[in-house]
Jmol script that loads the backbone (N, CA, C; Angstrom):
load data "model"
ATOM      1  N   UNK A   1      38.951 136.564 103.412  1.00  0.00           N
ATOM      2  CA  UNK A   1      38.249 135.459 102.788  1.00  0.00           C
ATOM      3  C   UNK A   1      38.007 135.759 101.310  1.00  0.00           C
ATOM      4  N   UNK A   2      38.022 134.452 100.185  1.00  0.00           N
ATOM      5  CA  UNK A   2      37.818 135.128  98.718  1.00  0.00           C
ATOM      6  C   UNK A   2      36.430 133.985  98.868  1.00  0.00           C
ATOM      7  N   UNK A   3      35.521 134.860  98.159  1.00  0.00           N
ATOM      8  CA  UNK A   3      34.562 133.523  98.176  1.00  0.00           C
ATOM      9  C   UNK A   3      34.556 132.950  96.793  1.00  0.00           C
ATOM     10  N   UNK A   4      34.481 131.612  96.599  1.00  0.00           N
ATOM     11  CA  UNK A   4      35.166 130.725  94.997  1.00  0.00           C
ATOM     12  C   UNK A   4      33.782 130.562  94.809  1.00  0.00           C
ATOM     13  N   UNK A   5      33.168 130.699  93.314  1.00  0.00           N
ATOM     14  CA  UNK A   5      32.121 130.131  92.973  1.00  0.00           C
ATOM     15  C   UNK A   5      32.521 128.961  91.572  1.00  0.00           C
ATOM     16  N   UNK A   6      31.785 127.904  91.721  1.00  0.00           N
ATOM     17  CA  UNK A   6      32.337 126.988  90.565  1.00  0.00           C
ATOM     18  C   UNK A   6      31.139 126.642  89.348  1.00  0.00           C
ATOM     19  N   UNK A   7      31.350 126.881  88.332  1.00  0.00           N
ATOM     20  CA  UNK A   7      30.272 126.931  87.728  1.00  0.00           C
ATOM     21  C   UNK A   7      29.965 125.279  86.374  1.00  0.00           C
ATOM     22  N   UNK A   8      28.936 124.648  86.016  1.00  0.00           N
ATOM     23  CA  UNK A   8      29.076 124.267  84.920  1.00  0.00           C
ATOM     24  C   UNK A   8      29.578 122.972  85.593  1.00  0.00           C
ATOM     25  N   UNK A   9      30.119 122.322  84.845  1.00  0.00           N
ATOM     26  CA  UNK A   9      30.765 120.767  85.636  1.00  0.00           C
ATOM     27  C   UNK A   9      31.883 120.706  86.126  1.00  0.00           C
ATOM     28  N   UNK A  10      32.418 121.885  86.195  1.00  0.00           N
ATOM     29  CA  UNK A  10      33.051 121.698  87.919  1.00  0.00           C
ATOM     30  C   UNK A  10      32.319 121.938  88.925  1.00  0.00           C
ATOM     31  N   UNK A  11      31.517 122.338  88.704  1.00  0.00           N
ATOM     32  CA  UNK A  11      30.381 122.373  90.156  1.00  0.00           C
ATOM     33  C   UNK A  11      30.185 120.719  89.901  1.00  0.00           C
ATOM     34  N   UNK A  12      29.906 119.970  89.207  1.00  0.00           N
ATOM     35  CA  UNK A  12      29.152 118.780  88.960  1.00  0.00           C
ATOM     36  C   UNK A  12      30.736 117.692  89.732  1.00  0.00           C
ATOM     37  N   UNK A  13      31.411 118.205  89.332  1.00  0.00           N
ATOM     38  CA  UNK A  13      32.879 117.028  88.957  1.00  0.00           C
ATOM     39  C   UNK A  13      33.380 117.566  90.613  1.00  0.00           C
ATOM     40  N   UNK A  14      32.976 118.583  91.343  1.00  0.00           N
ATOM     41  CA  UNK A  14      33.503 119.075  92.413  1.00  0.00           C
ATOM     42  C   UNK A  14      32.527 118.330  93.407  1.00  0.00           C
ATOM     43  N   UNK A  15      31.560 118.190  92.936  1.00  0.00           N
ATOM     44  CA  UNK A  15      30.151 118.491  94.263  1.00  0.00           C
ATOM     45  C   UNK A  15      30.401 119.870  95.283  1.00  0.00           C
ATOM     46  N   UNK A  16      30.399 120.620  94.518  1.00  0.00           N
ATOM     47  CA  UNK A  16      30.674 121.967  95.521  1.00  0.00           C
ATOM     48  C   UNK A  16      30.316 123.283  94.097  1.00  0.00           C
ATOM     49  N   UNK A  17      29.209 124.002  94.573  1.00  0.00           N
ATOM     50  CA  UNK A  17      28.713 125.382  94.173  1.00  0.00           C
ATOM     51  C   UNK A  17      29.763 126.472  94.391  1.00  0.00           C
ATOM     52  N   UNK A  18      30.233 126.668  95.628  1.00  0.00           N
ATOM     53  CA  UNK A  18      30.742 127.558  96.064  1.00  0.00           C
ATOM     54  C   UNK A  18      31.488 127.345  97.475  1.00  0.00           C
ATOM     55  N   UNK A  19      32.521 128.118  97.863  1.00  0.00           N
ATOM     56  CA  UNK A  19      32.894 127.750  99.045  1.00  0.00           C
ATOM     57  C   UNK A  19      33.784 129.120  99.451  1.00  0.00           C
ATOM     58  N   UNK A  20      33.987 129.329 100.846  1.00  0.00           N
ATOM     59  CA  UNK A  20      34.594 130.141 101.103  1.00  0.00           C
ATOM     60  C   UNK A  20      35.918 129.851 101.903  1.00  0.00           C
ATOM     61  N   UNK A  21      37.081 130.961 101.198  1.00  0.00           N
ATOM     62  CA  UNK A  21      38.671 130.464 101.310  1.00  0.00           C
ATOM     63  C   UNK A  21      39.075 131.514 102.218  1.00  0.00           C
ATOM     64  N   UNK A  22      39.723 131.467 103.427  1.00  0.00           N
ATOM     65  CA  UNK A  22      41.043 131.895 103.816  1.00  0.00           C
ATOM     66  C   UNK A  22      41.842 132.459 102.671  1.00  0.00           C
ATOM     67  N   UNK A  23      42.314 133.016 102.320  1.00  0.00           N
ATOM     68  CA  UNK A  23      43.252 133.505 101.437  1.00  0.00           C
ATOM     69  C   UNK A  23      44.753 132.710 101.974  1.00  0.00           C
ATOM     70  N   UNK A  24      45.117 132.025 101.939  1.00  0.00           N
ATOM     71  CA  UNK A  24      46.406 131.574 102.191  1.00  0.00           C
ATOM     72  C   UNK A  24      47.950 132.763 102.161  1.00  0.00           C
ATOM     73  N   UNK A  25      48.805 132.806 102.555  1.00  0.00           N
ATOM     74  CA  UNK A  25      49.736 133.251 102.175  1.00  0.00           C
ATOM     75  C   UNK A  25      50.457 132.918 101.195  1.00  0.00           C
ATOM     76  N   UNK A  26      50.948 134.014 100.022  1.00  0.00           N
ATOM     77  CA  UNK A  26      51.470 133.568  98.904  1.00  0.00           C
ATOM     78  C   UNK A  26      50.304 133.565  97.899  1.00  0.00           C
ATOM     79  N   UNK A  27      49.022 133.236  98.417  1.00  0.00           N
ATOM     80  CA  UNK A  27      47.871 133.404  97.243  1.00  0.00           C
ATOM     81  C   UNK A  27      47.740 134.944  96.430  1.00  0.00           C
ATOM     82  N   UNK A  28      48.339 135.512  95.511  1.00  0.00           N
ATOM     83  CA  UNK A  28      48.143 136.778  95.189  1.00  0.00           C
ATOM     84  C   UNK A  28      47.668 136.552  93.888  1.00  0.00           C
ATOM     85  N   UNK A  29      47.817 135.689  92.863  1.00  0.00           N
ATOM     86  CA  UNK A  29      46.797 136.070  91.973  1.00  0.00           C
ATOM     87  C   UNK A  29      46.072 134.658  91.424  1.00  0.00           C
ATOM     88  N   UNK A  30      45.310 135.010  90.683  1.00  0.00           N
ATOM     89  CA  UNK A  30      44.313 133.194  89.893  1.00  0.00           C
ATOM     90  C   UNK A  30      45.309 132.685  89.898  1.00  0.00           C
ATOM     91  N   UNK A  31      46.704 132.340  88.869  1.00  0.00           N
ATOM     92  CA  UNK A  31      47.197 131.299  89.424  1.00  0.00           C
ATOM     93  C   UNK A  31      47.385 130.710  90.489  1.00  0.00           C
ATOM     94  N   UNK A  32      48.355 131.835  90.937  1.00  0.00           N
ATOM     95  CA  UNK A  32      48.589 131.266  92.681  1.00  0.00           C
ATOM     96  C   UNK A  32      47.479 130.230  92.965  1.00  0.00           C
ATOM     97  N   UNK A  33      45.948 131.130  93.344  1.00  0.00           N
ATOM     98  CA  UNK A  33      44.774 130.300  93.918  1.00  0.00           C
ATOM     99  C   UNK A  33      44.568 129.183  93.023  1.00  0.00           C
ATOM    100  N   UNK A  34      44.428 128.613  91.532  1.00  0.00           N
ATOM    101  CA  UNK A  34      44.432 127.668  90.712  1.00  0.00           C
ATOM    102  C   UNK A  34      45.337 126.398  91.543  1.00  0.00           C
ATOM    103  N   UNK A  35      46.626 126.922  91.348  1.00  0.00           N
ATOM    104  CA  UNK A  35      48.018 125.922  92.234  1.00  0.00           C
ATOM    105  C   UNK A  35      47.755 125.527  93.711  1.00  0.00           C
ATOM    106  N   UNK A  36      46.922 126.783  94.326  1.00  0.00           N
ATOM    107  CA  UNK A  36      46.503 125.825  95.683  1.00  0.00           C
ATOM    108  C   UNK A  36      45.568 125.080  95.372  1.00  0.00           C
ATOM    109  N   UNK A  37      44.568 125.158  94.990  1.00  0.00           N
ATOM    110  CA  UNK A  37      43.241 124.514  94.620  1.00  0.00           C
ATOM    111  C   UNK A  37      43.849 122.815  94.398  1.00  0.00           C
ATOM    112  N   UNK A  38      44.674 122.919  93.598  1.00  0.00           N
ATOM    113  CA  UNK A  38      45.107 121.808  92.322  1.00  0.00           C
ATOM    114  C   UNK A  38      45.945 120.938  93.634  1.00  0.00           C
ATOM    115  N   UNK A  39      46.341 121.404  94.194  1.00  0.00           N
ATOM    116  CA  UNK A  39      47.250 120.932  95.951  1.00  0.00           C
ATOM    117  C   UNK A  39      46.627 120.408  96.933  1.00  0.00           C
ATOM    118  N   UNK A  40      45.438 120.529  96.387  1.00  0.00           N
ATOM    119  CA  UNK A  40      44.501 119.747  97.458  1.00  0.00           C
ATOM    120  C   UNK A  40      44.075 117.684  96.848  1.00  0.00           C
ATOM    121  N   UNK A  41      44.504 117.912  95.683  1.00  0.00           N
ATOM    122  CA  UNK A  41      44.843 116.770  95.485  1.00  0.00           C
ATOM    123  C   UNK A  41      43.166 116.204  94.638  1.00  0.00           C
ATOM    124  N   UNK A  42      43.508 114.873  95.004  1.00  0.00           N
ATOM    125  CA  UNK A  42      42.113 113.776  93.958  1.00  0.00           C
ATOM    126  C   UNK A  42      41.580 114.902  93.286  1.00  0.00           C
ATOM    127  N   UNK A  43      39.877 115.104  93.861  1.00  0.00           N
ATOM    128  CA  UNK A  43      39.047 115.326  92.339  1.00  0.00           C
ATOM    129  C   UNK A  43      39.417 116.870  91.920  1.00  0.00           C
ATOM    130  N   UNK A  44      40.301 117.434  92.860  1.00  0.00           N
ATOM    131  CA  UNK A  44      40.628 118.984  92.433  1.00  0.00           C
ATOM    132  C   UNK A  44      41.437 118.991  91.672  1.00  0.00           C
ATOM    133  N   UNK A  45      42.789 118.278  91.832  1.00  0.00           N
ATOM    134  CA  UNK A  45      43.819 118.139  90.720  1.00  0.00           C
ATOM    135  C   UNK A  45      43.241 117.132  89.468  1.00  0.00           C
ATOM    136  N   UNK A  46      42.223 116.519  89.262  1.00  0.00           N
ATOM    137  CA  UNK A  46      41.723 115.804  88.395  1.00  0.00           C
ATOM    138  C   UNK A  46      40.487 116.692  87.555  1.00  0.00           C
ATOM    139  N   UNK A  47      39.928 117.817  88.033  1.00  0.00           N
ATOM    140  CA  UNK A  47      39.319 118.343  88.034  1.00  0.00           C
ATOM    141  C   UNK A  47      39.776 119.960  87.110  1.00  0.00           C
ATOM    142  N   UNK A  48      40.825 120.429  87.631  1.00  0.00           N
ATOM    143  CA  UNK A  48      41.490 121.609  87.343  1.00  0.00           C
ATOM    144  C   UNK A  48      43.189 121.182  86.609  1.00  0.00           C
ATOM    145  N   UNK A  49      43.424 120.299  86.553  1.00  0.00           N
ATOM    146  CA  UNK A  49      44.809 120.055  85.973  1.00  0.00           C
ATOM    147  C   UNK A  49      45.258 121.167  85.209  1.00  0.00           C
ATOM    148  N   UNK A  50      46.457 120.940  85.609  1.00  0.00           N
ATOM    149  CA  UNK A  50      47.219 121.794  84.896  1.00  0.00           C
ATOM    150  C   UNK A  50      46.960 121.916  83.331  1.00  0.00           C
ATOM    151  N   UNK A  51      47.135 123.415  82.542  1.00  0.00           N
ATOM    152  CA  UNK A  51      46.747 123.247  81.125  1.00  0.00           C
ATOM    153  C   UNK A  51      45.237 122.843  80.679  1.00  0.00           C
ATOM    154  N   UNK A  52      44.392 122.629  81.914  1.00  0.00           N
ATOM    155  CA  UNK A  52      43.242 122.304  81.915  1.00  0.00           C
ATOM    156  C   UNK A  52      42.416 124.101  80.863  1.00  0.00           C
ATOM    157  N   UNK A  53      41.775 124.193  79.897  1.00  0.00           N
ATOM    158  CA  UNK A  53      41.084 125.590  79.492  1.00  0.00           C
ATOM    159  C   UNK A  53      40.249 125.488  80.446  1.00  0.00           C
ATOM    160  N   UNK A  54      40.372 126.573  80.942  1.00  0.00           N
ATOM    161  CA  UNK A  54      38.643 127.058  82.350  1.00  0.00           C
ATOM    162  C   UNK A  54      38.767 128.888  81.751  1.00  0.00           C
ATOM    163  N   UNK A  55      37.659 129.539  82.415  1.00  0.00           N
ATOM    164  CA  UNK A  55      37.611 131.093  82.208  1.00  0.00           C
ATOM    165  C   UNK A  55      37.299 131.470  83.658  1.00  0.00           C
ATOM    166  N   UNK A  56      37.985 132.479  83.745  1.00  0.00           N
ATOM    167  CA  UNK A  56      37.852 132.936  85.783  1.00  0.00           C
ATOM    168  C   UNK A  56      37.369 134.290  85.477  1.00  0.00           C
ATOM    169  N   UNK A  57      36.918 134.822  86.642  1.00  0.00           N
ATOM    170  CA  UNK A  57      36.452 136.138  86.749  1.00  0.00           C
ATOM    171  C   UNK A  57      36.900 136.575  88.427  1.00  0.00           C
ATOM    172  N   UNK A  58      36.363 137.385  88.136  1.00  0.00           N
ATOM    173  CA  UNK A  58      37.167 138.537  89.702  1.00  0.00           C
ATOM    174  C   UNK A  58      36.172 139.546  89.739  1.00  0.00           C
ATOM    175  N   UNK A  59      35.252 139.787  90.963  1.00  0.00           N
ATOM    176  CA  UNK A  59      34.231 140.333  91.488  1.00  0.00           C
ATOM    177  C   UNK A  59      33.712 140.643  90.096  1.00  0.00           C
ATOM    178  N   UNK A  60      32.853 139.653  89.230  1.00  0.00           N
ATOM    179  CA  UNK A  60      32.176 139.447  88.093  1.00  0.00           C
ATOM    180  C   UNK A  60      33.031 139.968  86.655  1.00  0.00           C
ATOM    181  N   UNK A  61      33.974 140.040  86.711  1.00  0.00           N
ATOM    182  CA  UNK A  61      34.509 140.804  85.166  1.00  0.00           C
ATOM    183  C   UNK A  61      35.733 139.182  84.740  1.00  0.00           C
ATOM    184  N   UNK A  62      35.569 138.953  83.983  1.00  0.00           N
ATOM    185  CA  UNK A  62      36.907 138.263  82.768  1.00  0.00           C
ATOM    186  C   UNK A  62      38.111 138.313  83.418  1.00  0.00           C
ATOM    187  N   UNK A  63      38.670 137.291  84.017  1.00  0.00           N
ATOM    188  CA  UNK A  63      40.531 137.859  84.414  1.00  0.00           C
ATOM    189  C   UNK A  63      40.986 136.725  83.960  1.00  0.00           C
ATOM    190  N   UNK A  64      42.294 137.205  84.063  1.00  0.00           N
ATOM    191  CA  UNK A  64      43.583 136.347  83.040  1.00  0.00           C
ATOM    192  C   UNK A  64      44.645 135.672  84.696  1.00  0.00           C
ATOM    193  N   UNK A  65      45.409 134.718  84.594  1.00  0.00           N
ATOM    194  CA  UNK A  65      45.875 134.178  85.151  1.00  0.00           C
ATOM    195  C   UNK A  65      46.593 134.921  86.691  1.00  0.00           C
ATOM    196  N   UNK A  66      47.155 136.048  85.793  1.00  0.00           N
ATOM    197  CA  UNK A  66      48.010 136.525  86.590  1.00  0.00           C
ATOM    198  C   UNK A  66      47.279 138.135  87.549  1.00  0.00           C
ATOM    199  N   UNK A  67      46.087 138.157  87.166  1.00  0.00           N
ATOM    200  CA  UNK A  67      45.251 138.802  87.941  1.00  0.00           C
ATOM    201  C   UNK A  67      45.629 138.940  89.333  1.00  0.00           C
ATOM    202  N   UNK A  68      45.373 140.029  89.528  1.00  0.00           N
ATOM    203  CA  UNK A  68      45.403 139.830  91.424  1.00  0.00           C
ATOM    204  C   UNK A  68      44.436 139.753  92.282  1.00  0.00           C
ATOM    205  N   UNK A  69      44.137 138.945  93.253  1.00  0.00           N
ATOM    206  CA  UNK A  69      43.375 138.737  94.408  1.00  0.00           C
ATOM    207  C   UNK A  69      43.417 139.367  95.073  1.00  0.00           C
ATOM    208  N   UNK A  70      42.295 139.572  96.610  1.00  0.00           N
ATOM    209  CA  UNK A  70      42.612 140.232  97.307  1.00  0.00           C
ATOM    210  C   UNK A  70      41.364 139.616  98.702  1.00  0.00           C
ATOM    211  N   UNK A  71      41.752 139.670 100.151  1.00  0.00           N
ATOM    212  CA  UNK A  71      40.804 139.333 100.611  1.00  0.00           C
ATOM    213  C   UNK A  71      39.307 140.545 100.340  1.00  0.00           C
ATOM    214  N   UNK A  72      37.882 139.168  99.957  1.00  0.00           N
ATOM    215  CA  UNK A  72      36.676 140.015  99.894  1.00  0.00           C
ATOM    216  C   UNK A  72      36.451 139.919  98.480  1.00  0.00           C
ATOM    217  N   UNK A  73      37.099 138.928  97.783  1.00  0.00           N
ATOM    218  CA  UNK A  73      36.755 139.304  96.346  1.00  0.00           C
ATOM    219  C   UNK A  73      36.184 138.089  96.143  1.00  0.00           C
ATOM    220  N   UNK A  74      35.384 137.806  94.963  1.00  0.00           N
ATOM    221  CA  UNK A  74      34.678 136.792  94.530  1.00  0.00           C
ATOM    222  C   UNK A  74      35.482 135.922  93.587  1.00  0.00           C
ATOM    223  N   UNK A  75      35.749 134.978  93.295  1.00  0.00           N
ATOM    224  CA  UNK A  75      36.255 134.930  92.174  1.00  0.00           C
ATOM    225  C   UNK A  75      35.301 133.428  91.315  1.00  0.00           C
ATOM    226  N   UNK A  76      34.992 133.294  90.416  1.00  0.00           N
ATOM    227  CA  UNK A  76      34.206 132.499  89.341  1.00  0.00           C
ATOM    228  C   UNK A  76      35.140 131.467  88.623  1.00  0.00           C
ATOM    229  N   UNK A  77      35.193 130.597  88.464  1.00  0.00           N
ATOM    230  CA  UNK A  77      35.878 129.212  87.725  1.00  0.00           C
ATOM    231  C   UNK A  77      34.969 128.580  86.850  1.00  0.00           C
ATOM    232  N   UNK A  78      34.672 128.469  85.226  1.00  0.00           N
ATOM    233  CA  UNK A  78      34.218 128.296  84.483  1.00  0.00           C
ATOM    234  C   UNK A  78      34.815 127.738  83.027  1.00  0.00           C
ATOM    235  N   UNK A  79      33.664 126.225  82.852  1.00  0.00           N
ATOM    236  CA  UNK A  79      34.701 125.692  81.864  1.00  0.00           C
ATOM    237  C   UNK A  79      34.474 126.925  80.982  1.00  0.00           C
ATOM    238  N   UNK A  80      35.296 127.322  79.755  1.00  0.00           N
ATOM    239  CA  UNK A  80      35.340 128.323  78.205  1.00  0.00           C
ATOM    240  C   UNK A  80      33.778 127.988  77.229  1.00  0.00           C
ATOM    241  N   UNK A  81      33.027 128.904  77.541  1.00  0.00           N
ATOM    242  CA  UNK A  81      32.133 128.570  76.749  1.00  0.00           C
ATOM    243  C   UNK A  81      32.245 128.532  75.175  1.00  0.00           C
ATOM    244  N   UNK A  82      31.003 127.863  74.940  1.00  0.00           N
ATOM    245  CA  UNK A  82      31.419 127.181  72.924  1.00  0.00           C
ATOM    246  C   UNK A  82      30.126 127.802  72.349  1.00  0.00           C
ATOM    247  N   UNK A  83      30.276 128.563  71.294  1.00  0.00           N
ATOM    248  CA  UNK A  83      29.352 129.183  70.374  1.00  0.00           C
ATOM    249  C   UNK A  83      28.395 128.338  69.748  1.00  0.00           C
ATOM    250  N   UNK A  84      27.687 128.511  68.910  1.00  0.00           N
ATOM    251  CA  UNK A  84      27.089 127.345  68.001  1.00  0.00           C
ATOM    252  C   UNK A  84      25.738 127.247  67.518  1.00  0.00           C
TER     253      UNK A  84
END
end "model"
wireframe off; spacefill off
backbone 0.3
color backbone group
């Protein structure tokens, strides 16, 4: 299981905090999981689109797309925060 936490207005645009995933087969890294996510169709693919800027993390640290997953890990989805 990876447990997804969604933060910011994708929590808002999702109606969903958090949820817990099966790891699918083939899911091995943020993309991968991004591309299933986005496969589930309406407000997820409207939500996460492709080229969409978000910032992910992996059991709390910064990861980049091609990161790897693993069952038991956390992973965070966050729009890019803005300075100011």
């Amino acid at each position: 299981m990876i447990r997804i936490l969604y933060f910011a207005r994708f929590r808002e645009q999702l109606g969903l905090a958090e949820e817990a995933l099966a790891r699918p087969s083939g899911i091995d890294t943020l993309a991968d999981l991004l591309g299933h996510l986005r496969s589930r169709g309406g407000p997820w693919a409207e939500t996460l689109p492709e080229g969409e800027r978000l910032m992910m993390a992996v059991n709390q640290e910064l990861a980049r797309p091609e990161t790897p997953i693993r069952d038991g890990d956390e992973v965070g989805i966050f729009p890019p925060v803005t300075g100011g």
